[in-house]
C-alpha positions in Angstrom: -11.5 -8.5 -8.5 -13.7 -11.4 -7.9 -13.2 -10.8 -4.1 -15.2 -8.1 -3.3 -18.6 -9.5 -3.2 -16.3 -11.6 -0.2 -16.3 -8.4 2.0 -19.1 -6.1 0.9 -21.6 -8.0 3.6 -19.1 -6.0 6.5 -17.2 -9.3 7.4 -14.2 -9.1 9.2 -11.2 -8.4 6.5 -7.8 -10.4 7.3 -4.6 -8.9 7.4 -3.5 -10.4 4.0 -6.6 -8.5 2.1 -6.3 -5.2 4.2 -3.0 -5.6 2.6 -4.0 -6.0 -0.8 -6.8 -3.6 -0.8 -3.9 -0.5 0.6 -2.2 -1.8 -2.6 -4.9 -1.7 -4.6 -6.0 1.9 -3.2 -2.4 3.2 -4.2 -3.4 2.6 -7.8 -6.6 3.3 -7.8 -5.5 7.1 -6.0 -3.5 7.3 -9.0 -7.0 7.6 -11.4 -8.2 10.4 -8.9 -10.3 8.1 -7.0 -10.1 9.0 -3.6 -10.9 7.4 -0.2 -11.3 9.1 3.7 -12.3 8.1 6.6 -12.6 5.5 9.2 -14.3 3.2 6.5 -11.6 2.8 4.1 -11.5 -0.8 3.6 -14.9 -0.5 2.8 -14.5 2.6 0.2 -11.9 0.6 -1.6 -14.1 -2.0 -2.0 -16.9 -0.1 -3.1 -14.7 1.4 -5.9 -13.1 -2.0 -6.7 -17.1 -2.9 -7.2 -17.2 -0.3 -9.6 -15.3 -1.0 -12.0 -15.7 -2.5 -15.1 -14.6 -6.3 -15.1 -11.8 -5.7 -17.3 -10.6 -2.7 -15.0 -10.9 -5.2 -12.0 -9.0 -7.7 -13.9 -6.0 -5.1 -14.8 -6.0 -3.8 -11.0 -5.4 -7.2 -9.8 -3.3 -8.3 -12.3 -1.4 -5.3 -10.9 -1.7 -6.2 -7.0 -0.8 -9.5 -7.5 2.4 -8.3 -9.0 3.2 -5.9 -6.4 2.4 -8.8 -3.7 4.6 -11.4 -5.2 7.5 -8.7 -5.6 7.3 -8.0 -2.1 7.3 -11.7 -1.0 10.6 -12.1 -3.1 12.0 -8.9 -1.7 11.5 -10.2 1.6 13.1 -13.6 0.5 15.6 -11.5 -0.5 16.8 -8.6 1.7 14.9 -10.5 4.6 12.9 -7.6 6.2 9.5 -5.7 4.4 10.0 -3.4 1.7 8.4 -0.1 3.7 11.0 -0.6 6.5 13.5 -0.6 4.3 12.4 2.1 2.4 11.6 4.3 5.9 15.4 3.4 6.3 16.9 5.0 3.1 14.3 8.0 3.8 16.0 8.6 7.4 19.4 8.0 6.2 19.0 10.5 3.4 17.9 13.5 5.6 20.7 12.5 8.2 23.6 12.9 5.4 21.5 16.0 3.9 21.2 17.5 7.9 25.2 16.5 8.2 25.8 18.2 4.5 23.9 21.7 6.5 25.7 21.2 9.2 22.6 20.7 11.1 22.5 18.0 13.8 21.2 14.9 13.9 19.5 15.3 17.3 16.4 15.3 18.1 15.0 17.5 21.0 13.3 16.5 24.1 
């Protein structure tokens, strides 16, 4: 990723490449790479850095994919793919609660 040099001198990091760089840390998680702390933004890029240039390439090959997908979900189904997502996760353990006989409600 070309980009990182853009945010390694601590400048302020939009909401779009926040965006990208969560993206980018799900795959990178998935090679055991992993990233804690109040600095996170900055870990990511450090391990984007890190890479090889052919490894950078793949990874954004891979985020751009993701972030186009999304965009065309939204296009789509109108409304972000995590909300969506959240949705079928609460509406799953509703029917499973109702399935138990459990109820729904929450306590106060």
């Amino acid at each position: 990723m070309n980009d990182v040099h853009l945010f390694q001198n601590h400048q302020e990091i939009s909401d779009k490449g926040k965006h990208r760089l969560r993206i980018a840390a799900r795959f990178l998680r998935q090679r055991d790479f992993r990233f804690d702390g109040a600095d996170f933004y900055q870990q990511v890029i450090k391990t984007i850095a890190g890479l090889d240039q052919v490894s950078q390439e793949h990874l954004r090959g891979l985020v751009d994919w993701i972030e186009e997908y999304e965009i065309s979900e939204r296009e789509i189904f109108g409304e972000p793919t995590r909300s969506r997502a959240r949705k079928r996760k609460n509406n799953a353990g509703r029917k499973r609660a109702l399935r138990v006989g459990v109820s729904d409600a929450r306590p106060e």
